[in-house]
C-alpha positions as CSV (number, residue, x, y, z in Angstrom):
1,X,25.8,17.8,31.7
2,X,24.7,18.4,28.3
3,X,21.5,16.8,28.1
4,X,20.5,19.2,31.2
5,X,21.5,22.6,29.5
6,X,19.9,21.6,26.4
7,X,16.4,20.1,28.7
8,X,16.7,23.6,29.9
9,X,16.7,25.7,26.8
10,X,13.9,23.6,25.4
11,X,11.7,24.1,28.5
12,X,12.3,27.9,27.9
13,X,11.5,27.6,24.1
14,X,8.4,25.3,25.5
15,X,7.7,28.4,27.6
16,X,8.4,31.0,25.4
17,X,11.3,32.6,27.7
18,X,15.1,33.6,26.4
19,X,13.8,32.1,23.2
20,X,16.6,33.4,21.1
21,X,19.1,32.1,24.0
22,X,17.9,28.8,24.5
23,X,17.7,28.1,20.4
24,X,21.5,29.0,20.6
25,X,22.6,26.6,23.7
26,X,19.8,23.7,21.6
27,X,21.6,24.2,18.2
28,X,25.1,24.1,19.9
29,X,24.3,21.3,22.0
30,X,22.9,19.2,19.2
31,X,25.1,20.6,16.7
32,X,27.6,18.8,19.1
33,X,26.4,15.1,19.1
34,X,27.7,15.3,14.8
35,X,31.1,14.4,16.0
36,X,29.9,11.6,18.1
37,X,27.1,10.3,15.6
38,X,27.8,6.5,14.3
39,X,25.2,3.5,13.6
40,X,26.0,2.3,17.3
41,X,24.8,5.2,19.0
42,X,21.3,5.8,19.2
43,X,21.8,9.3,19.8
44,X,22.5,11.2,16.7
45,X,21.2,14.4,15.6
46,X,18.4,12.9,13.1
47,X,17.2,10.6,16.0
48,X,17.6,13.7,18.6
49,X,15.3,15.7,16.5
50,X,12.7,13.1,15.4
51,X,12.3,12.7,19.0
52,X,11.7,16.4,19.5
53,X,9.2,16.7,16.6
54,X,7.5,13.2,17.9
55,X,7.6,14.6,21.9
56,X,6.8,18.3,21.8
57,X,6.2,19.5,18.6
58,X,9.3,20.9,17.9
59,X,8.7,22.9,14.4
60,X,5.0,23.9,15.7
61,X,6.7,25.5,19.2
62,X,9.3,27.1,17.0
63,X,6.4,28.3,14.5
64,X,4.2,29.6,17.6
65,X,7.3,31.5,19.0
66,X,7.8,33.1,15.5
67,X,3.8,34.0,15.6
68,X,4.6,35.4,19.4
69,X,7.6,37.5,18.6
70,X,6.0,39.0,15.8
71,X,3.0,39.8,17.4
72,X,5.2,41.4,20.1
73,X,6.9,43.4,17.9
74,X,3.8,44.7,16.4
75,X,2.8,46.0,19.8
76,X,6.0,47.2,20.4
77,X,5.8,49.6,17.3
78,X,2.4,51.0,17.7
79,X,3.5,51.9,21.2
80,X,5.9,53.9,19.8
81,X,4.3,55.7,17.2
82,X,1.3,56.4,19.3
83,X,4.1,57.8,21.9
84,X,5.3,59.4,19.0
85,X,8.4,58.2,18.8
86,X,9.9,57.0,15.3
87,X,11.3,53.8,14.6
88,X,14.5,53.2,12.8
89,X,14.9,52.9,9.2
90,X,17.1,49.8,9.5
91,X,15.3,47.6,12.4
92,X,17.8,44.9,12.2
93,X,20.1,46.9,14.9
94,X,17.0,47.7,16.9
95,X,15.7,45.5,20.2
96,X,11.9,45.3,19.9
97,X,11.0,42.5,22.8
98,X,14.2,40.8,25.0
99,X,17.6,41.3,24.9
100,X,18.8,40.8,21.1
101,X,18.6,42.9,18.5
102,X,15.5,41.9,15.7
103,X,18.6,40.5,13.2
104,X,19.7,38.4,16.0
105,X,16.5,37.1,17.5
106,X,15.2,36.4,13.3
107,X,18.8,34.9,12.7
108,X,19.0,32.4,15.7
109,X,15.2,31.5,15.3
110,X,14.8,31.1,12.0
111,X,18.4,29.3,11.7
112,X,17.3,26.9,14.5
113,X,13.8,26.3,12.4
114,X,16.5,25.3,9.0
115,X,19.0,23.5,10.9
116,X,15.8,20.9,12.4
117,X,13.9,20.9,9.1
118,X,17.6,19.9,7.1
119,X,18.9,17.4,9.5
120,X,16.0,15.6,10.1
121,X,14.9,12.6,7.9
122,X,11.5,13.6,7.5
């Protein structure tokens, strides 16, 4: 069951849809296999993410979501300033693109980005 949800989330960070969402559900899911890792089972978190780096790219689809959002964000703002509206002082609280806040969408992103990077062996 988990290895569905979490071939879910990273079709949709493969697609670039509910990215902050799906990073969650992937960090949880993977986060998960710690209490079942041993020198048994193939399936640990090091092995789970060299596989994603060696299969799809993992940091560069992360990177290129990063690139998108900000891009996005971009466009959001000159929207508003050319419909001359202001944008917030403190943009953490404010939703640019999607349904989470900029703090949120940077946090889970970013986090997910560190949390790959330190527990792989690469």
């Amino acid at each position: 069951m988990k290895v569905s949800f979490l071939l879910r989330a990273l079709d949709n960070i493969l697609k670039g849809e509910s990215v902050a969402q799906s990073i969650v559900i992937a960090q949880k899911i993977i986060g998960d296999y710690s209490a079942f890792d041993s020198k048994d089972d193939p399936l640990t978190i090091t092995n789970i993410i060299i596989a994603l780096a060696n299969q799809i790219n993992i940091v560069n689809r992360i990177i290129s979501n990063i690139e998108a959002y900000h891009a996005a964000v971009k466009e959001r703002s000159r929207a508003l300033i050319e419909k001359n509206k202001t944008i917030p002082d403190d943009v953490s609280t404010y939703i640019f693109v999607g349904k989470h806040t900029h703090k949120e969408t940077l946090e889970a992103t970013l986090g997910f980005l560190e949390f790959i990077v330190l527990s792989s062996d690469h």
